[in-house]
RODO-2510 file (C-alpha; in nm, 4 decimals, decimal comma):
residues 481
     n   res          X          Y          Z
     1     x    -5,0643     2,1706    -4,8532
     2     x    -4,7333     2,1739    -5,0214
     3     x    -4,6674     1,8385    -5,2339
     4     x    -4,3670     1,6063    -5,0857
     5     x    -4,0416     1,6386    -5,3018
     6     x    -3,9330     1,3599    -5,4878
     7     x    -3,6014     1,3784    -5,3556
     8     x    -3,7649     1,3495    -4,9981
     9     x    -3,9835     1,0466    -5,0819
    10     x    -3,6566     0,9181    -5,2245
    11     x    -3,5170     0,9469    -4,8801
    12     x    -3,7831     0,7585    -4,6763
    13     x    -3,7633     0,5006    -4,9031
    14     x    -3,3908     0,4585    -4,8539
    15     x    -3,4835     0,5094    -4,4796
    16     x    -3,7862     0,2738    -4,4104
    17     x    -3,5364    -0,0942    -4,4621
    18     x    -3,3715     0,0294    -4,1541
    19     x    -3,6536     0,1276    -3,9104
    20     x    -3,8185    -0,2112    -3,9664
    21     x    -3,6124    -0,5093    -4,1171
    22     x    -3,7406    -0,7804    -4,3159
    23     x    -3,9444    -1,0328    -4,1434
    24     x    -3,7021    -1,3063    -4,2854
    25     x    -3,4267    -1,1397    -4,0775
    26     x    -3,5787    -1,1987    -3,7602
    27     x    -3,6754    -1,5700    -3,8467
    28     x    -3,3415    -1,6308    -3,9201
    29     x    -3,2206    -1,4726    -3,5795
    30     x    -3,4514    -1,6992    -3,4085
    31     x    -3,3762    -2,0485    -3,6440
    32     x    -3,0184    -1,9923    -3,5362
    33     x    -3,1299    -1,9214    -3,1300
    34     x    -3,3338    -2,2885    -3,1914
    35     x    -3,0442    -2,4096    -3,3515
    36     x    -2,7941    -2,3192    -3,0641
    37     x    -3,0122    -2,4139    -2,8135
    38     x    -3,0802    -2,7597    -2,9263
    39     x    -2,6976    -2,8032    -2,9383
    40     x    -2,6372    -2,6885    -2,6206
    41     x    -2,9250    -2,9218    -2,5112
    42     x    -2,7327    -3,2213    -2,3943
    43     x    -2,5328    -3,0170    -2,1672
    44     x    -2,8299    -2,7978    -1,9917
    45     x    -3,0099    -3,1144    -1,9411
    46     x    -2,7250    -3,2601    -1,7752
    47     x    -2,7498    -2,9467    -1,5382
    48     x    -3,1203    -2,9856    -1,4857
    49     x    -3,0506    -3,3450    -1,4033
    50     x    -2,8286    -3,3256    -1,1791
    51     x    -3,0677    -3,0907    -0,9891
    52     x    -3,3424    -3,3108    -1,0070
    53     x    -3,0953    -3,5579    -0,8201
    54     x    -3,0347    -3,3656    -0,5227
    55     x    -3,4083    -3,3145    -0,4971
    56     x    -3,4394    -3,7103    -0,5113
    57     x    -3,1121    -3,8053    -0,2881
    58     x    -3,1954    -3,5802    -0,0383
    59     x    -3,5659    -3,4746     0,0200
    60     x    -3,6395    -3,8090     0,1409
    61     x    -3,4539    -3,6584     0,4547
    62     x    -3,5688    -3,3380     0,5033
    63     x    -3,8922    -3,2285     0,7065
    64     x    -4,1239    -3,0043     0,8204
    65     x    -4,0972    -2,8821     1,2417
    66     x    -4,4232    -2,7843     1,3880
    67     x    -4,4076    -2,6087     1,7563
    68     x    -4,7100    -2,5880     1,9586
    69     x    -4,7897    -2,4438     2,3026
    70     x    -5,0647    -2,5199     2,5468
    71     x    -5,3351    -2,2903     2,6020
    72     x    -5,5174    -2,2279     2,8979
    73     x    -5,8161    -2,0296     3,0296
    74     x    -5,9313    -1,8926     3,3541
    75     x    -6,2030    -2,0749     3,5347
    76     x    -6,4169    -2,0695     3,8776
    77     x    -6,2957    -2,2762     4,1068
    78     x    -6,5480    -2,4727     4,3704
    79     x    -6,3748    -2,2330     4,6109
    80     x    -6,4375    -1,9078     4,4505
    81     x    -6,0912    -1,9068     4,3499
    82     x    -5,9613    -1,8949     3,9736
    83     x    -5,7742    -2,1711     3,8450
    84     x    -5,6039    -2,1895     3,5198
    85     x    -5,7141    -2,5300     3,2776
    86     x    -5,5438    -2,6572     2,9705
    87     x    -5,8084    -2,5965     2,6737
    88     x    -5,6234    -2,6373     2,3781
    89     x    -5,3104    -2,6535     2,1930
    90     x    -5,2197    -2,4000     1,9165
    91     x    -4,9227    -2,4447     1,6836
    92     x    -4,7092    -2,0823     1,7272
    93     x    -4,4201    -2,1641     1,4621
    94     x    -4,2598    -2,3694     1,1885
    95     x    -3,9369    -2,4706     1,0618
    96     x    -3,7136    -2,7234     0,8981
    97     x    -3,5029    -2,9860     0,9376
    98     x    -3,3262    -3,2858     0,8434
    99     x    -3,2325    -3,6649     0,9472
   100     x    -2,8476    -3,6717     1,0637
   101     x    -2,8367    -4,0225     1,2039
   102     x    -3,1235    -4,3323     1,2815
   103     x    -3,0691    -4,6554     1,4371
   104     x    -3,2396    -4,9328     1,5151
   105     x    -3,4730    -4,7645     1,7794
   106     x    -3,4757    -4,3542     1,6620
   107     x    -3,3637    -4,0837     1,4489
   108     x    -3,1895    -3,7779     1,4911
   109     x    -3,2502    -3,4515     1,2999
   110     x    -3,0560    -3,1418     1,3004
   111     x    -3,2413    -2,7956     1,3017
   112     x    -3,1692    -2,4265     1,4140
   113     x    -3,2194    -2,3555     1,7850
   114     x    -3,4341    -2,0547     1,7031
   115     x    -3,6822    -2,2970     1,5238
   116     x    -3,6889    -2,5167     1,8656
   117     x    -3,6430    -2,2666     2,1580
   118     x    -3,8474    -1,9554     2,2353
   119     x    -3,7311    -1,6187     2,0851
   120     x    -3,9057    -1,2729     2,1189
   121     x    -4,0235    -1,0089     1,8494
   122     x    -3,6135    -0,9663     1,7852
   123     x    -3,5394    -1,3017     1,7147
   124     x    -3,3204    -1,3080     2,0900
   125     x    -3,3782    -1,6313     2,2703
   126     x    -3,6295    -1,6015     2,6077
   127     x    -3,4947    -1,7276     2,9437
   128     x    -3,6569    -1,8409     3,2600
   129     x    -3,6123    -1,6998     3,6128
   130     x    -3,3383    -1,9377     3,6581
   131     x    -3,1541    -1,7923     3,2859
   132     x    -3,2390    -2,1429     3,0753
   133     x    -3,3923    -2,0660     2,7649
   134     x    -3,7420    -2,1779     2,7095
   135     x    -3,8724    -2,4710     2,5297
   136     x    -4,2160    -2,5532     2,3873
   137     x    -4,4733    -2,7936     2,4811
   138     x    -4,4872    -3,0027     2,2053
   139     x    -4,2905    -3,0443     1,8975
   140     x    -4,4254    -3,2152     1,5904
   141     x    -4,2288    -3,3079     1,2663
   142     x    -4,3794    -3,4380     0,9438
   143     x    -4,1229    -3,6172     0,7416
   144     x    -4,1106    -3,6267     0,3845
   145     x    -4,3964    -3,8670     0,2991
   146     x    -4,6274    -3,6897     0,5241
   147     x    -4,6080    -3,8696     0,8388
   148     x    -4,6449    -3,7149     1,1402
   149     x    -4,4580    -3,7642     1,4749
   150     x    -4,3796    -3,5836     1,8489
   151     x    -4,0399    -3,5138     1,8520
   152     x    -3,7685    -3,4917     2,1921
   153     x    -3,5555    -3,2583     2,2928
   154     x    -3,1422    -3,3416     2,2680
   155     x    -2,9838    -3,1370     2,3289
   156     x    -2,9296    -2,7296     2,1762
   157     x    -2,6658    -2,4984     2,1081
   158     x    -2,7162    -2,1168     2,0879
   159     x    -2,3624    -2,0229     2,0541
   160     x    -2,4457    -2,1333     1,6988
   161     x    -2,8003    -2,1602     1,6990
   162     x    -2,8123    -2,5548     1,5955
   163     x    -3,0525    -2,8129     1,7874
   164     x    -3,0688    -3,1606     1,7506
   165     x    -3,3891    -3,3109     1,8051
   166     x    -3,4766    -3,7315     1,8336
   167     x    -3,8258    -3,9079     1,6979
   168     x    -3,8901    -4,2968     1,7772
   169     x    -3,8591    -4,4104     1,4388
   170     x    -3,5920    -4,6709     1,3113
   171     x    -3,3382    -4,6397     0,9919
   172     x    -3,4892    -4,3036     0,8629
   173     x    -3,2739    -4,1633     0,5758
   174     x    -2,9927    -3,9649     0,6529
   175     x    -2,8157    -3,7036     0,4977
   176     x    -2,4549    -3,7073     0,3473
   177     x    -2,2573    -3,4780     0,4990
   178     x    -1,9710    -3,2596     0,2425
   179     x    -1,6762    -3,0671     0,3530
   180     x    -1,8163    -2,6901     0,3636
   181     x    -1,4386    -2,6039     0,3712
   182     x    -1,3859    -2,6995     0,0305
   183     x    -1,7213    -2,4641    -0,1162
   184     x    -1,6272    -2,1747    -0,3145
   185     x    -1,7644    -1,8363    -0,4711
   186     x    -1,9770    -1,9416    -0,7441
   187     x    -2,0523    -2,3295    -0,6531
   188     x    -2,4175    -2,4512    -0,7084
   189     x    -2,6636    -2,4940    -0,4325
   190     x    -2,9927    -2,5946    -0,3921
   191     x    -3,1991    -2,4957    -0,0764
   192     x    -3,4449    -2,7121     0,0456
   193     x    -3,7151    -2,6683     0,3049
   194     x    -4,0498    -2,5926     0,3955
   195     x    -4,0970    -2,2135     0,3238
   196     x    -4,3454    -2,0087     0,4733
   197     x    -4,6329    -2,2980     0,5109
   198     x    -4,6483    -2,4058     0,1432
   199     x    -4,4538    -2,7484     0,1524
   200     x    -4,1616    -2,8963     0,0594
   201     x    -3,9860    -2,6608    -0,1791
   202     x    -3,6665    -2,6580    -0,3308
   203     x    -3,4556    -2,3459    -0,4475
   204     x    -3,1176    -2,3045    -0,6465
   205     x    -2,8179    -2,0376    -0,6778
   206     x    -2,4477    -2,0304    -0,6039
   207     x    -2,2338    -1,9337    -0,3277
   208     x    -2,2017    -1,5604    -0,3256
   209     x    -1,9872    -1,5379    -0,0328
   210     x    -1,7648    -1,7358     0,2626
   211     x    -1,6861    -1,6556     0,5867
   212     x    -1,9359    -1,3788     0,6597
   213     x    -2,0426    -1,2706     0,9600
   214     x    -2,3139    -1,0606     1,0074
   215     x    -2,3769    -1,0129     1,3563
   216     x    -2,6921    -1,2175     1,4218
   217     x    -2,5727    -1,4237     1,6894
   218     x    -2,3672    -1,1105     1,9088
   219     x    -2,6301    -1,1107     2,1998
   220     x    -2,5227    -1,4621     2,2642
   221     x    -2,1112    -1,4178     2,2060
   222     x    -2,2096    -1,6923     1,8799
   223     x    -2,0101    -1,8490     1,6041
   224     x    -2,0319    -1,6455     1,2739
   225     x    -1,8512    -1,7954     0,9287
   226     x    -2,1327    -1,8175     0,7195
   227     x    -2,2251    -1,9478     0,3704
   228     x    -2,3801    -1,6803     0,1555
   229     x    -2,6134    -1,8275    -0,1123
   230     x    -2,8389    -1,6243    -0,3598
   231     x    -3,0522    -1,9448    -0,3376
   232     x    -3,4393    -1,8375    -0,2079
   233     x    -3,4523    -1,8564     0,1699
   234     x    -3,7770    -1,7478     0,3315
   235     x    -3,9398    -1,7838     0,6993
   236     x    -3,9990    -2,1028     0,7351
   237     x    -3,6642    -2,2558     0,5700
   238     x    -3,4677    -2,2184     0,8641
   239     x    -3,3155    -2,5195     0,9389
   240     x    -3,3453    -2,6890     0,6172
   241     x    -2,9740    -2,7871     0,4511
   242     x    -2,8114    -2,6396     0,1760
   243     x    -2,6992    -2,9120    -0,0363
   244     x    -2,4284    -2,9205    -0,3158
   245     x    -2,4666    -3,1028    -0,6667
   246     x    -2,2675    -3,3589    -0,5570
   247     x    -2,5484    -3,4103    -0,3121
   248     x    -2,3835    -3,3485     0,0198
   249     x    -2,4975    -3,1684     0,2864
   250     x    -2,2650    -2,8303     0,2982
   251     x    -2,4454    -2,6124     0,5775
   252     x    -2,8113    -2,5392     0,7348
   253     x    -3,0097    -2,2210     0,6427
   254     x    -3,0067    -2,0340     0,8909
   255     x    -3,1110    -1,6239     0,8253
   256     x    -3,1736    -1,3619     0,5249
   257     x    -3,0902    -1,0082     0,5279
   258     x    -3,4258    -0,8464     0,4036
   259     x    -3,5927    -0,5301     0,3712
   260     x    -3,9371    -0,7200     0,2883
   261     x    -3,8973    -1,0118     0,4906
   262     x    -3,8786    -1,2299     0,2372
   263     x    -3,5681    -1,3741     0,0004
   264     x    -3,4037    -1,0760    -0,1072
   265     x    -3,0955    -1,3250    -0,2013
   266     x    -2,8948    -1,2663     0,0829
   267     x    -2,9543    -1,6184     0,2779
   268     x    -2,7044    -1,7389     0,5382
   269     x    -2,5971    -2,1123     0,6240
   270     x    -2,4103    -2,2710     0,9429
   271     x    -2,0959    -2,4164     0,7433
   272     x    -2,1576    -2,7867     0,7792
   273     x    -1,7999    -2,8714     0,8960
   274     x    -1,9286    -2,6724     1,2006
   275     x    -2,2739    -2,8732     1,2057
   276     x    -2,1233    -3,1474     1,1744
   277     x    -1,8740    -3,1456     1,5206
   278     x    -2,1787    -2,9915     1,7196
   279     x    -2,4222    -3,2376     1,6317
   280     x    -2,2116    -3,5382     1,7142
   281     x    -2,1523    -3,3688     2,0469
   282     x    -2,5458    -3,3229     2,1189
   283     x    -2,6052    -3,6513     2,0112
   284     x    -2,2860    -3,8279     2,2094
   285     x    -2,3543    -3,5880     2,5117
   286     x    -2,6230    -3,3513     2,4889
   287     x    -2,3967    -3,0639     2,5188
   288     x    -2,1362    -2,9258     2,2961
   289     x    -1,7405    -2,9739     2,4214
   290     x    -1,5418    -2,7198     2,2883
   291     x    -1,2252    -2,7277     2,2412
   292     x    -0,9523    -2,4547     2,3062
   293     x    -0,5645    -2,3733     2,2986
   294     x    -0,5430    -2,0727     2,5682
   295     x    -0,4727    -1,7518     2,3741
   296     x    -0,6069    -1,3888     2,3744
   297     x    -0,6226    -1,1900     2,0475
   298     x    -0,6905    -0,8391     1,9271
   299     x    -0,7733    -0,7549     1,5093
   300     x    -0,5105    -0,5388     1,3199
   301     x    -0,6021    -0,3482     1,0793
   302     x    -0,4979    -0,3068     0,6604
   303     x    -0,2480    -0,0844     0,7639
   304     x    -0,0589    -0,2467     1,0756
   305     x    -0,0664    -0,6179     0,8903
   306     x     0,0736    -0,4016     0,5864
   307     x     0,3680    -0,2779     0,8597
   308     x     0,4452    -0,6489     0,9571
   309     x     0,4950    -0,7039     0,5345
   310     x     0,1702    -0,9046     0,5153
   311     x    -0,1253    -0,7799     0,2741
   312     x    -0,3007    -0,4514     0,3620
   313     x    -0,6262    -0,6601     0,5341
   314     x    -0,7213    -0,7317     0,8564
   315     x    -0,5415    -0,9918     1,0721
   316     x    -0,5384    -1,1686     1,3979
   317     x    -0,2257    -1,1123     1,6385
   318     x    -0,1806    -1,3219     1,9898
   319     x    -0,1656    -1,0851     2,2478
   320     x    -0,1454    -1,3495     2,5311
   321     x    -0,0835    -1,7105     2,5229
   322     x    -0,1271    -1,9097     2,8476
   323     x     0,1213    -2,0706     3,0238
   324     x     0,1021    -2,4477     3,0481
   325     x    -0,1774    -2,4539     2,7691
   326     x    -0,1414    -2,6572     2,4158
   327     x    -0,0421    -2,3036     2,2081
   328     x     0,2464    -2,2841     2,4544
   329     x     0,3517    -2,6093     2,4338
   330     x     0,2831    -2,5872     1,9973
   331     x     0,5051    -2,2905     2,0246
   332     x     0,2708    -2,0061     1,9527
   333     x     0,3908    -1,6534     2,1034
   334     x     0,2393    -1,2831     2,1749
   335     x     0,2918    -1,1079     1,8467
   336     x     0,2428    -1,4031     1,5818
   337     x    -0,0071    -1,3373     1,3491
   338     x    -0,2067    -1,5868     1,2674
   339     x    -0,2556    -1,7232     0,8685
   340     x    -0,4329    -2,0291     0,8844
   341     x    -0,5855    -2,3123     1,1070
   342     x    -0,5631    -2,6077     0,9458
   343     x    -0,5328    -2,4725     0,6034
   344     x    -0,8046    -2,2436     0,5648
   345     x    -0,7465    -1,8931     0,5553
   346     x    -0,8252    -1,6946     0,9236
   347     x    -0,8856    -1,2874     0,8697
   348     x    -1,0548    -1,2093     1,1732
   349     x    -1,1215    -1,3765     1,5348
   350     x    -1,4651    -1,4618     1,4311
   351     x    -1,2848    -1,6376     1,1453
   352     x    -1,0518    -1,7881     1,4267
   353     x    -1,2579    -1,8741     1,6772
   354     x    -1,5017    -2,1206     1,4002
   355     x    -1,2467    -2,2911     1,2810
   356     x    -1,1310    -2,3996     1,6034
   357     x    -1,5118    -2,4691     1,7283
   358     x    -1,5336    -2,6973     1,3977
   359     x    -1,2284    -2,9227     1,5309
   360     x    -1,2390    -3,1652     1,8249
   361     x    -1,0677    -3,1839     2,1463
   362     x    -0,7552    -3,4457     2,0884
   363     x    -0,7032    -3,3299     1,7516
   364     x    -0,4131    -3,1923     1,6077
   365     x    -0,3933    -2,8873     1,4378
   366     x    -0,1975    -2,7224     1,2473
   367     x    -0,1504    -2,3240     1,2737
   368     x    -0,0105    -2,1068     0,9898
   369     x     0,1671    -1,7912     1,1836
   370     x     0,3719    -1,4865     1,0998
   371     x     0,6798    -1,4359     1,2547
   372     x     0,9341    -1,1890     1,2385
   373     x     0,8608    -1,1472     0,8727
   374     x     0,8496    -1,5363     0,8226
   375     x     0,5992    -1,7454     0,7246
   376     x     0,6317    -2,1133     0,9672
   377     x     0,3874    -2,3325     1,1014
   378     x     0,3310    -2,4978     1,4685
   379     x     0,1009    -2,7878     1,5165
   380     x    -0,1406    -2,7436     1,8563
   381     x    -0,3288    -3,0124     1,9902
   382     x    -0,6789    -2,9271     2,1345
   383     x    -0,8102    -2,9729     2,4785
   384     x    -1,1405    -2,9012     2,6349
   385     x    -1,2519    -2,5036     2,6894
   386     x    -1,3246    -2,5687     3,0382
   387     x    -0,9735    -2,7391     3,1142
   388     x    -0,8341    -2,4325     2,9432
   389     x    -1,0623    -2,2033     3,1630
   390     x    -0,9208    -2,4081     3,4579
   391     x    -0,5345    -2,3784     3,3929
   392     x    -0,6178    -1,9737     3,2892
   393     x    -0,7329    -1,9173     3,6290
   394     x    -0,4913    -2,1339     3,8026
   395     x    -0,1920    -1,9405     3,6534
   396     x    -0,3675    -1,5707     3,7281
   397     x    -0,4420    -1,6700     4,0872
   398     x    -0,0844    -1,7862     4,1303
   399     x     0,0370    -1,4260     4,0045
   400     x    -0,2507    -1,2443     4,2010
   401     x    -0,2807    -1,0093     4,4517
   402     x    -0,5099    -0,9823     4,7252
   403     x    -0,7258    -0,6671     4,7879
   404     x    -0,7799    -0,7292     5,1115
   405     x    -1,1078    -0,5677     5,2582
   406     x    -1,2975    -0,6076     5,0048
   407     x    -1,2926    -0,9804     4,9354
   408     x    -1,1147    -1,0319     4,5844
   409     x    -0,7887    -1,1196     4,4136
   410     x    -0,6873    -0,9297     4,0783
   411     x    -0,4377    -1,0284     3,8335
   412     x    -0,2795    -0,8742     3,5623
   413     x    -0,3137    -1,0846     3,2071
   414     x    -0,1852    -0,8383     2,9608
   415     x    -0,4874    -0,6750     2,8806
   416     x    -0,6263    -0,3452     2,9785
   417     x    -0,6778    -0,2410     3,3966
   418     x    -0,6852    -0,5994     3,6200
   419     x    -0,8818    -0,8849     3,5837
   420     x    -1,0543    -1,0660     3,9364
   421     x    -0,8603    -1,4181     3,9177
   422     x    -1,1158    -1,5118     4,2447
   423     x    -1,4173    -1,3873     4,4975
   424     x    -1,4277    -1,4475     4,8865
   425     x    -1,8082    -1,5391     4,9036
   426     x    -1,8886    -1,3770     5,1655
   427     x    -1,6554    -1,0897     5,0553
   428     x    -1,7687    -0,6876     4,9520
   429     x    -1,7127    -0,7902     4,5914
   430     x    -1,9158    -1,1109     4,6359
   431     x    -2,1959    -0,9188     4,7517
   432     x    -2,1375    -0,6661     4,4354
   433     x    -2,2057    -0,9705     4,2297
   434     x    -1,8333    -0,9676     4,0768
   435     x    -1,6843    -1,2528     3,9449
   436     x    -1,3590    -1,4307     3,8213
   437     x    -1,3270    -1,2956     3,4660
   438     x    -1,4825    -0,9671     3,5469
   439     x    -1,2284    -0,6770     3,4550
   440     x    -1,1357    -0,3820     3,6829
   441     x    -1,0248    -0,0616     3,4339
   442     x    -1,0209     0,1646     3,6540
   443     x    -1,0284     0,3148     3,9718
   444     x    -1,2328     0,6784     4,0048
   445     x    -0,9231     0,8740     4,1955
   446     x    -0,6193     0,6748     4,0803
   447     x    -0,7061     0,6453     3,6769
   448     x    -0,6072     0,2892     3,4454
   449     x    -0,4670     0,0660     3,6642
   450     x    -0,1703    -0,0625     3,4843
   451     x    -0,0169    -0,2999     3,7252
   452     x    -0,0427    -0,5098     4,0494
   453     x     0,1576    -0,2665     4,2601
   454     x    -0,1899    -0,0314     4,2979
   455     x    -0,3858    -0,3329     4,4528
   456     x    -0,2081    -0,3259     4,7557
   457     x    -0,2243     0,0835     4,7925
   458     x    -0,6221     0,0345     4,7128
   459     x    -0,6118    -0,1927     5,0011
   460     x    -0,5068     0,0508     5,2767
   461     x    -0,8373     0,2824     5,2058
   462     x    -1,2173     0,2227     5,3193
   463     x    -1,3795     0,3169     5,0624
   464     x    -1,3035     0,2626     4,6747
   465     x    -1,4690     0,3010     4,3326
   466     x    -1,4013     0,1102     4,0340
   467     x    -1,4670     0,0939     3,7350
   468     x    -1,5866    -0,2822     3,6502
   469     x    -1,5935    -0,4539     3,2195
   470     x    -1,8649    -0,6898     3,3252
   471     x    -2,0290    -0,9195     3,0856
   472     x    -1,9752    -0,6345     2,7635
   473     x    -2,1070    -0,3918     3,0326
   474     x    -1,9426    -0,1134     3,1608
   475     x    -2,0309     0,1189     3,4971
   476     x    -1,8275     0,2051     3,8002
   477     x    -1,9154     0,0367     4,1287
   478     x    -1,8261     0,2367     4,5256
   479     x    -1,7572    -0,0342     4,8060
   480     x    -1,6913     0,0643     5,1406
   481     x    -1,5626    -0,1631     5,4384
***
């Protein structure tokens, strides 16, 4: 073995300091990590405490939601016959809530729909043979200090999958409720709940995100606008609120995006501005009121808004505005983009349509539009959907036109083919199972129809076949007379 050179053993001394410093050094690094974090401790603990608050200001409203069905089994009748007894009860899911209101006789809770109503293996809700969704048996809720009560029915909406449910309890706490309008990217949240079955829990993150939409609630034509949170939401938190530090009730938990089914942090919440209008409309009247102005849109894309001199995103343009309806009488035309409703920002019609469920019918609101290259604003005041519905078809049927044979009026509103203002009941398009607001595109030998004229040249012939927009469903239909 050949002897190591001086010069070399020179070198690993000068080498070995660096590999592995001092032990002093590193106590040092660590005093002065002690050091900063005992200066800094005033400050975290103020941030700690403040969580702890929310936990204590709001918990004392927030329960667990037990739904149970009743199980039966087949038995011998006297007869021979099989009859069907009750023979138990079985609890089949869980959720949470919260306390919105109590008086002197009950309180109200607030709670998604999907937690309340029936849903099958894709979270879609399950109707009856007469198209109402399904409700359980029995509902149980265990408050806070571990009480347990049956809980009634309200009233439910799955347009934004919110339920309000009553329990025959007097002056419950109830939650204060914040303005989800004014939450930004990067606020605090906590998340409370009762996730998957262990009891009351309570999570914490920011605001990642507002006004998403992530196409949950499609099937049933829903609201979308919701709060992203990083905050831990798993099965079983549904329903619960998401609370701010302030300790204010900014939306309800409502759905994750997962690959494992559990928190992934990507959890969604019902804006609470929204909650807010919906539950005060169960509670008042056991169904929601919504209001309306009377307009049709379409989406522009980055590039059209970027023609019109607005920023290259997307937009929402009128394409129709009703006659006789409050965004005629505000002033609102075809063409005006729209900026704002009542001053928060509007992108998209999901964007839209939310901020407009979130008002109240009598209320005034002001619209942000652009015009011409101008920026201006028109103030609309709201009225019900359904008298909006009613002046919509009163102004088609009065520019209709019979096709006569075949039992139906069409109108033209601006949008593509014809829409049916009106059925004769005992009409061929009656007995198709068409209906006012159904949309004709087409017809198989003539092409688009584009205008009224073709209605009454479709009405000389026997036989006809259209092509019918029915309920985001399209096929062609052949009626003969």
């Amino acid at each position: 073995m050949r002897p190591i050179s001086s010069c070399l053993l020179g070198l690993l001394c000068l080498i070995a300091p660096l590999a592995a410093p001092p032990v002093h050094a590193a106590d040092d690094a660590r005093e002065r990590a002690k050091a900063e974090l005992k200066s800094m401790g005033g400050e975290l603990n103020r941030l700690s405490r403040a969580f702890n608050l929310v936990h204590e200001a709001v918990a004392p409203s927030v329960v667990a939601i037990h739904t149970r069905e009743q199980q039966y089994a087949p038995e011998r009748s006297a007869l021979g016959g099989i009859v069907w007894r009750a023979v138990d009860e079985q609890e089949v899911g869980e959720g949470s809530g919260f306390i919105v209101a109590s008086d002197d006789k009950n309180s109200y809770l607030v709670t998604n729909a999907h937690v309340v109503l029936k849903v099958d293996e894709r979270q879609r809700f399950e109707k009856d043979r007469n198209g109402r969704e399904v409700l359980y048996d029995r509902i149980s809720v265990e408050l806070n200090d571990g009480r347990m009560v049956d809980a009634d029915y309200v009233g439910y909406s799955v347009d934004t999958d919110l339920a309000v449910l009553k329990v025959a309890l007097p002056h419950l706490p109830a939650v204060e409720w914040g303005n989800s309008d004014q939450v930004h990217v990067g606020d605090w949240v906590v998340a409370l709940g009762y996730p998957l079955g262990v009891g009351y829990s309570a999570s914490t993150g920011i605001v990642s995100a507002t006004d998403r939409s992530t196409g949950i609630y499609k099937p049933v034509h829903g609201l979308e606008s919701f709060i992203q949170t990083d905050a831990a939401i798993n099965p079983g938190n549904s329903g619960g609120p998401l609370v701010s530090l302030a300790g204010q009730i900014v939306g309800v938990n409502s759905s994750i995006m997962s690959r494992s089914g559990g928190s992934m942090g990507l959890g969604f919440a019902i804006p609470s501005n929204l909650v807010h209008r919906v539950v005060d409309d169960l509670i008042a009247h056991g169904r929601v009121q919504w209001p309306g102005i009377g307009v049709e849109m379409d989406e522009l894309n980055g590039e059209a808004s970027a023609k019109l001199g607005l920023p290259a995103t997307t937009s929402v343009r009128l394409v129709h505005v009703l006659p006789g309806t409050p965004a005629e009488s505000g002033g609102l035309q075809a063409g005006d983009v729209i900026l704002a409703v009542g001053g928060v920002k509007v992108a998209n019609q999901m964007q839209f349509r939310s901020r407009l469920a979130a008002c109240r019918i009598g209320q005034e609101v002001a619209i942000r539009i652009w015009r011409g290259g101008k920026d201006a604003e028109r103030k609309v005041t709201l009225i019900g959907l359904t008298e909006v519905q009613k002046k919509m078809t009163a102004a088609l049927e009065a520019e209709s036109v019979e096709l006569k044979g075949f039992g139906m009026r069409l109108a033209n509103d601006g949008q593509q083919g014809l829409v049916v203002s009106s059925i004769d009941p005992e009409g061929l398009a009656a007995q198709a199972e068409l209906k006012p607001g159904d949309r004709i595109v087409a017809e198989r030998s003539v092409g688009i129809l584009k205008d009224l004229d073709i209605v009454k040249v479709l009405a000389k012939r026997r036989e006809i076949t259209l092509q019918v927009v029915k309920d985001e469903r399209k096929f062609w239909l052949r009626m003969r007379r």
